[in-house]
C-alpha positions in Angstrom: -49.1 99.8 -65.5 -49.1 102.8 -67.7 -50.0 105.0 -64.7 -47.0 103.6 -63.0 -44.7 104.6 -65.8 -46.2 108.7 -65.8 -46.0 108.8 -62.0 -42.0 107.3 -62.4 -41.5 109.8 -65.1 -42.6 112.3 -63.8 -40.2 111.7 -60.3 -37.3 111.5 -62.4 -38.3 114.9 -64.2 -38.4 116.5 -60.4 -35.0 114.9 -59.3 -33.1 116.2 -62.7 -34.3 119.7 -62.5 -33.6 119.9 -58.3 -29.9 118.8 -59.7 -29.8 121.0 -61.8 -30.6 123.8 -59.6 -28.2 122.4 -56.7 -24.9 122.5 -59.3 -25.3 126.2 -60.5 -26.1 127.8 -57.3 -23.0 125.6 -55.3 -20.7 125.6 -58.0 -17.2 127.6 -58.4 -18.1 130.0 -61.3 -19.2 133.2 -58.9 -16.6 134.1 -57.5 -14.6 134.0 -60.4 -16.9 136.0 -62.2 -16.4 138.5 -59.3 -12.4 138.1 -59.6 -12.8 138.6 -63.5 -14.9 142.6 -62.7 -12.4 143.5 -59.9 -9.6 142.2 -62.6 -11.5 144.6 -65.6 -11.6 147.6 -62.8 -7.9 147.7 -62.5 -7.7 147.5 -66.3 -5.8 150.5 -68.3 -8.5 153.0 -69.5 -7.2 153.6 -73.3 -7.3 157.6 -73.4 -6.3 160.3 -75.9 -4.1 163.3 -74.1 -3.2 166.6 -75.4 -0.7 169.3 -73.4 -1.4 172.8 -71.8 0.4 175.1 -73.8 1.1 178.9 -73.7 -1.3 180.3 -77.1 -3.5 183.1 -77.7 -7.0 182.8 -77.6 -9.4 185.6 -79.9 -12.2 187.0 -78.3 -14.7 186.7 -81.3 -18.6 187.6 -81.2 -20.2 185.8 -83.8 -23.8 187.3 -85.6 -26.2 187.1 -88.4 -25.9 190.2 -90.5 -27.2 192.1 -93.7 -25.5 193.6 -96.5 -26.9 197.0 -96.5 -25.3 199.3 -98.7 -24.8 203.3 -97.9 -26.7 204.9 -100.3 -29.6 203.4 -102.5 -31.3 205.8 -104.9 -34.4 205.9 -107.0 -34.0 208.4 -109.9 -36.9 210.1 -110.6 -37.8 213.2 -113.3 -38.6 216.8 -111.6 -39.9 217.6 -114.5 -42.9 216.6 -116.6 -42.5 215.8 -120.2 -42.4 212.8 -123.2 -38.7 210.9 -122.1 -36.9 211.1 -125.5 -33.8 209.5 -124.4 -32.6 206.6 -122.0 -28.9 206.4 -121.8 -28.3 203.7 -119.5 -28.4 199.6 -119.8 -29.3 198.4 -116.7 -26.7 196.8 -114.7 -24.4 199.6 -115.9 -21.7 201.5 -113.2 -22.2 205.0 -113.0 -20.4 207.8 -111.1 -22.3 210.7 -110.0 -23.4 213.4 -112.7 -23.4 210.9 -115.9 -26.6 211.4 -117.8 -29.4 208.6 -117.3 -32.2 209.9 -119.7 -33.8 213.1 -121.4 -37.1 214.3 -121.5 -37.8 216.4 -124.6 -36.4 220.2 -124.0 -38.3 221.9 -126.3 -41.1 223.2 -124.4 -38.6 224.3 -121.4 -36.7 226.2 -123.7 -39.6 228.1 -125.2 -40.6 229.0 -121.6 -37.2 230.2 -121.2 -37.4 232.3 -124.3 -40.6 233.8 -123.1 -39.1 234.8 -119.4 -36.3 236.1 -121.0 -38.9 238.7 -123.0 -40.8 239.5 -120.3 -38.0 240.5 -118.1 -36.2 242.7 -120.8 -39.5 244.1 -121.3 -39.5 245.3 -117.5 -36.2 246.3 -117.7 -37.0 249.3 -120.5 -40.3 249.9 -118.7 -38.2 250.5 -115.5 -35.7 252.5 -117.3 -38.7 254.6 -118.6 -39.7 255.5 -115.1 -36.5 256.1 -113.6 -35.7 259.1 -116.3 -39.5 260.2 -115.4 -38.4 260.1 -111.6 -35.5 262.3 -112.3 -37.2 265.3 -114.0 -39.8 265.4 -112.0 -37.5 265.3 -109.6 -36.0 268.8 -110.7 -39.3 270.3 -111.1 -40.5 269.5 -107.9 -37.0 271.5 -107.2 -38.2 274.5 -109.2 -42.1 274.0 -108.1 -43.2 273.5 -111.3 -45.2 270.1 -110.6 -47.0 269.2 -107.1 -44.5 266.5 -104.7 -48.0 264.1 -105.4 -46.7 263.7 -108.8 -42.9 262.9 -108.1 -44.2 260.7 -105.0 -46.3 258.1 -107.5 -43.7 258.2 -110.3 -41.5 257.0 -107.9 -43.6 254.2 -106.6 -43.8 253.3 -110.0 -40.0 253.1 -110.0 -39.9 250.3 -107.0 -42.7 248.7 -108.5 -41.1 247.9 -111.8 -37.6 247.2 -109.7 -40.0 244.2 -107.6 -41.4 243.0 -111.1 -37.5 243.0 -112.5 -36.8 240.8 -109.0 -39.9 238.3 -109.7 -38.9 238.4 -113.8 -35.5 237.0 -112.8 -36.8 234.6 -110.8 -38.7 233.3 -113.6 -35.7 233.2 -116.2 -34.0 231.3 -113.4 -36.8 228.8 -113.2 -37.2 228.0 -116.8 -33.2 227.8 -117.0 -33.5 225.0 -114.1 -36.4 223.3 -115.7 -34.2 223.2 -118.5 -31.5 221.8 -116.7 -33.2 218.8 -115.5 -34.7 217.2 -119.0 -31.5 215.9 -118.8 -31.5 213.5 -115.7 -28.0 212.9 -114.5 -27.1 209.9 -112.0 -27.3 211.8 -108.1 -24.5 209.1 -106.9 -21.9 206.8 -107.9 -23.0 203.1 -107.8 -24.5 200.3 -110.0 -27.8 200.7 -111.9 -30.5 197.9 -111.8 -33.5 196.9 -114.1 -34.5 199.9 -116.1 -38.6 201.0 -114.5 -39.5 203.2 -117.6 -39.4 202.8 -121.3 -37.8 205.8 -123.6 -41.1 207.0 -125.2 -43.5 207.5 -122.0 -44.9 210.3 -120.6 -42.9 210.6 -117.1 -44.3 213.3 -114.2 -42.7 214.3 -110.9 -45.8 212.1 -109.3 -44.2 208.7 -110.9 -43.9 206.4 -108.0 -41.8 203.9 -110.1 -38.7 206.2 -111.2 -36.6 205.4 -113.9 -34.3 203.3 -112.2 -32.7 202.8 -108.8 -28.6 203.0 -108.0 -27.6 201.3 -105.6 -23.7 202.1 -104.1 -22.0 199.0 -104.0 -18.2 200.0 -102.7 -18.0 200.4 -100.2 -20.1 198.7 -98.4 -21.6 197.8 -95.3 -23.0 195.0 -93.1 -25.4 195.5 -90.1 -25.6 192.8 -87.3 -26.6 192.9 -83.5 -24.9 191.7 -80.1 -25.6 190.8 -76.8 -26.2 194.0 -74.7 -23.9 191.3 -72.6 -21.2 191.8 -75.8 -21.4 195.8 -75.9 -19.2 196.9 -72.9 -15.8 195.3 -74.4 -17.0 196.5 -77.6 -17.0 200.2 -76.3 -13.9 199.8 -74.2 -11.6 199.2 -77.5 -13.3 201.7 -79.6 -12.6 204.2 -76.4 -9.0 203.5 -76.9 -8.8 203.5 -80.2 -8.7 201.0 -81.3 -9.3 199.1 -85.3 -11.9 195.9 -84.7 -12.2 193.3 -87.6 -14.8 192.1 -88.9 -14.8 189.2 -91.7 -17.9 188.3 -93.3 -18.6 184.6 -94.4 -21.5 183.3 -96.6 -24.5 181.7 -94.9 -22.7 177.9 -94.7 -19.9 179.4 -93.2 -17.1 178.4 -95.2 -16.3 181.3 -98.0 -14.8 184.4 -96.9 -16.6 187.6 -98.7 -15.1 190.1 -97.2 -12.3 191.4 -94.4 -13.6 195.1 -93.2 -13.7 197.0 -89.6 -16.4 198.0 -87.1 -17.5 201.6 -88.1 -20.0 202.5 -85.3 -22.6 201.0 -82.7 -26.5 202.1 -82.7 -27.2 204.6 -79.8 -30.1 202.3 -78.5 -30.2 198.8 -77.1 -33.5 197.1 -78.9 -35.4 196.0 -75.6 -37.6 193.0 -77.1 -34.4 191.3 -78.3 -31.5 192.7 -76.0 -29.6 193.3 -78.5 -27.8 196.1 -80.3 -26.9 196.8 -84.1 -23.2 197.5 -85.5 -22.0 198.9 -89.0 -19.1 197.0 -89.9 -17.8 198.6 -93.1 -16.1 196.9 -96.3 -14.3 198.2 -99.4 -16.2 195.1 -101.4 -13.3 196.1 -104.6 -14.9 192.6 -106.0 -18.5 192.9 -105.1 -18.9 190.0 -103.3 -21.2 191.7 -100.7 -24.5 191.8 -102.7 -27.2 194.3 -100.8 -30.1 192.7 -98.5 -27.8 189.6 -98.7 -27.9 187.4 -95.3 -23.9 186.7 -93.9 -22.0 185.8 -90.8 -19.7 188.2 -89.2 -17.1 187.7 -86.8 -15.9 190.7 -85.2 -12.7 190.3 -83.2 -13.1 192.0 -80.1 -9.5 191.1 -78.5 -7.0 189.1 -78.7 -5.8 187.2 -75.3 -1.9 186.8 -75.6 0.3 183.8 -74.3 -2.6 182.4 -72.3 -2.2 178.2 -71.1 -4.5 176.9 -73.4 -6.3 173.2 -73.4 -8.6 171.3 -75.8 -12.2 172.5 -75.0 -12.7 168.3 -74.7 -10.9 168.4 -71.8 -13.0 170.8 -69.6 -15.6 168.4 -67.6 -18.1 169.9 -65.5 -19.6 167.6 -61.8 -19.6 168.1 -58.2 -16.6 169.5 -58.1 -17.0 172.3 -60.6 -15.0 172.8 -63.5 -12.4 170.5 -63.4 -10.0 168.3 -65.5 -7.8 164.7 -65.7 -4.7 165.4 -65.3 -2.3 162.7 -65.5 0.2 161.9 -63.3 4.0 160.2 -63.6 2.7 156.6 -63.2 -0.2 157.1 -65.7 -2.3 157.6 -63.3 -5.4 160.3 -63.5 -6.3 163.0 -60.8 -9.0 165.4 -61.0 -7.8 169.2 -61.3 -10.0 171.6 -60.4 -9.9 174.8 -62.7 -10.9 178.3 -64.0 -11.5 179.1 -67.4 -11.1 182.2 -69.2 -11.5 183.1 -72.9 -12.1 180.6 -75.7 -12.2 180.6 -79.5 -14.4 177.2 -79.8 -11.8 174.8 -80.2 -9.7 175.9 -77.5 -10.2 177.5 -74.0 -7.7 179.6 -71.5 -7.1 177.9 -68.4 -6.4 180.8 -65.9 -5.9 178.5 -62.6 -5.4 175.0 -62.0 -2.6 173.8 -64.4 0.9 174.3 -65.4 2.6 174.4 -68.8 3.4 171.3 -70.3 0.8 169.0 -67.8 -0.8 166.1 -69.5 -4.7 166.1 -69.5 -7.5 163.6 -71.1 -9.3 164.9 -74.2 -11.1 161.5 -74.8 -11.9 159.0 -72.7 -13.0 160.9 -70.0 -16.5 159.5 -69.7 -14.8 156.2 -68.3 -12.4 157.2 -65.8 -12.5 158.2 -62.1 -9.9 160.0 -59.7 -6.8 157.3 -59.6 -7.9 155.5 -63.2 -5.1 154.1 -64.8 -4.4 155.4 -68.3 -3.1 154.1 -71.5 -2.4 155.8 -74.5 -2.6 154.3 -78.0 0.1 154.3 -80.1 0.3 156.7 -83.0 -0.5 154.2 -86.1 2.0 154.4 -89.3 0.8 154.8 -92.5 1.4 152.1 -94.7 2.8 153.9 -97.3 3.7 157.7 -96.7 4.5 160.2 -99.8 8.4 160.3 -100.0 8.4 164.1 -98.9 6.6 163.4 -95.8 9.3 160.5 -94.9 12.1 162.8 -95.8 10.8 165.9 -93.6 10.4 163.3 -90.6 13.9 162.5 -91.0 15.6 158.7 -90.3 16.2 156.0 -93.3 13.5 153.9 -90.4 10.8 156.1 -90.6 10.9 156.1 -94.4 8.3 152.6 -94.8 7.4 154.0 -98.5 10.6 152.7 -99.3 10.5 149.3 -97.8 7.6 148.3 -99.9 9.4 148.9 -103.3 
């Protein structure tokens, strides 16, 4: 009996699951399902649109630079001696000529005493020989002495003259040395840590210096191109023309500086294929510090009253560059087009469109030639500022108001 009662249970088990199987594979639900996709294709693709409009478009090449100033000086003694005297503080602005440091005078100027006596010395030994010269120049006239006499007197003459020549020389010398135990900045600019303490014995062989000056206005800014860049570069310097460059921190988003291009390097560097600029800045607030890293944009050119899109709308397939354009029903063909310039955000359509046509800036990834479109409305803020109502204009469009 209980075998009877498995074998029934399991026959009913069969029959239920063939049922099953026989009402979802005969029932109505497919080709519904197939009505419900062919109802979703002909659905309204919700789309964001923007207009071609006449702009212009700057032609901007973008590079890493650094701040590399124009002159950056290490003062150093020419002179060896005890320095007696700083007269800087480090940081300090200087313009060319203002006295840095002394190193102690004294034995410069006894040197200088000392040439002084040995060339007045010279002189009255060359006077000597010069009124020697002249009588035996008259008895040589009268015969009286032999010409060998009058001959080495007046080699002695020229031979004091050259020692008067080489005295000079040395009053000249000690007047210089003299000159430079005071150390005077060799350029305007700003001074930085001071290398040397007053009170140390300071040589011309001192690697260190006493301090460096660095010139800090103006300024300039070093930073390569694209061989591929240099050509339009060239072309408007050929004709004259002033290129800005405006340098930016490293995030971008701070302006340091608005200059011009001063000159291109005469050499394109062949393991980068790239070639330097100088871009030149007046810096008046220092904000260009030297060996710091910035971003320049040079503007190149400026393309005037170009048709201009979103760069959102450009799509690229099989049929090239190309673009949804839409249509009077709200409908969306493909347009092919070329581009031209473009600043990032926006490009120059050069062939293709027309002022004022409609094309898809978002959305695109959904449609197809012939899609139908549907743009969301613009949603209203709940409560705009009372000078924003006002400038829209119309007691309807003022809903600030209504919720007072």
């Amino acid at each position: 009996m209980n075998r009877l009662r498995t074998l029934l249970g399991i026959g009913v088990g069969l029959a239920v699951v063939i049922g099953a199987a026989w009402y979802f594979t005969h029932s109505g639900p497919a080709p519904q399902s197939r009505g419900g996709r062919n109802a979703a294709a002909n659905q309204a693709v919700t789309v964001g649109l923007a207009s071609v409009a006449k702009g212009d478009i700057p032609i901007v090449d973008r590079a890493l630079g650094t701040v590399t100033p124009l002159a950056t000086v290490t003062v150093k003694t020419q002179i060896t001696g005890q320095l007696v005297q700083v007269a800087f503080t480090e940081g300090q602005a200087v313009k060319k000529g203002d006295l840095l440091a002394v190193v102690d005078p004294r034995p410069y100027d006894v040197a200088l005493q000392q040439a002084i006596g040995t060339l007045e010395k010279d002189q009255a030994l060359l006077k000597n020989a010069e009124l020697d010269l002249a009588r035996y120049e008259k008895l040589v006239a009268q015969a009286s002495v032999a010409r060998q006499v009058y001959d080495t007197q007046a080699a002695l003459v020229r031979q004091y003259e050259a020692t008067l020549v080489t005295d000079r020389a040395a009053v000249d010398q000690a007047k210089l040395n003299l000159v430079y135990t005071r150390i005077v900045a060799p350029t305007d600019g700003r001074i930085g840590l001071r290398l040397v303490d007053q009170g140390n014995y300071v040589t011309m062989g001192d690697a260190t210096g006493i301090c460096v000056i660095t010139l800090m206005q103006p300024m300039s800014v070093l930073f390569p191109i694209p061989e591929d860049a240099l050509p339009a570069v060239r072309k408007r310097l050929r004709e004259g023309a002033i290129l800005q460059a405006t340098a930016l921190d490293r995030a971008q988003k701070v302006e340091l500086g608005v200059g011009k291009l001063a000159t291109t390097d005469n050499q394109i560097d062949t393991t980068t294929g790239t070639v330097k600029l100088r871009a030149m800045f007046d810096n008046s607030d220092e904000a260009l510090f030297p060996n710091q890293f910035v971003n320049i944009r040079l503007l190149v050119d400026t393309v005037r009253d170009a048709l201009v899109v979103p760069v959102a709308a450009i799509q690229k397939g099989q049929p090239g560059t190309f673009v949804y354009r839409v249509k009077a029903d709200d409908t969306v063909e493909i347009a092919v087009i070329e581009t031209g310039a473009s600043d990032g955000e926006k490009i120059a359509v050069t062939k293709g469109l027309a002022l004022n046509d409609r094309v898809v800036i978002d959305g695109a990834d959904r449609l197809r030639d012939g899609s139908k479109i549907r743009v969301p409305a613009r949603p209203v803020a709940a409560a705009p500022a009372r000078a924003d109502a006002e400038a829209a204009g119309g007691g309807a469009g003022r809903p600030a108001q209504s919720n007072q």
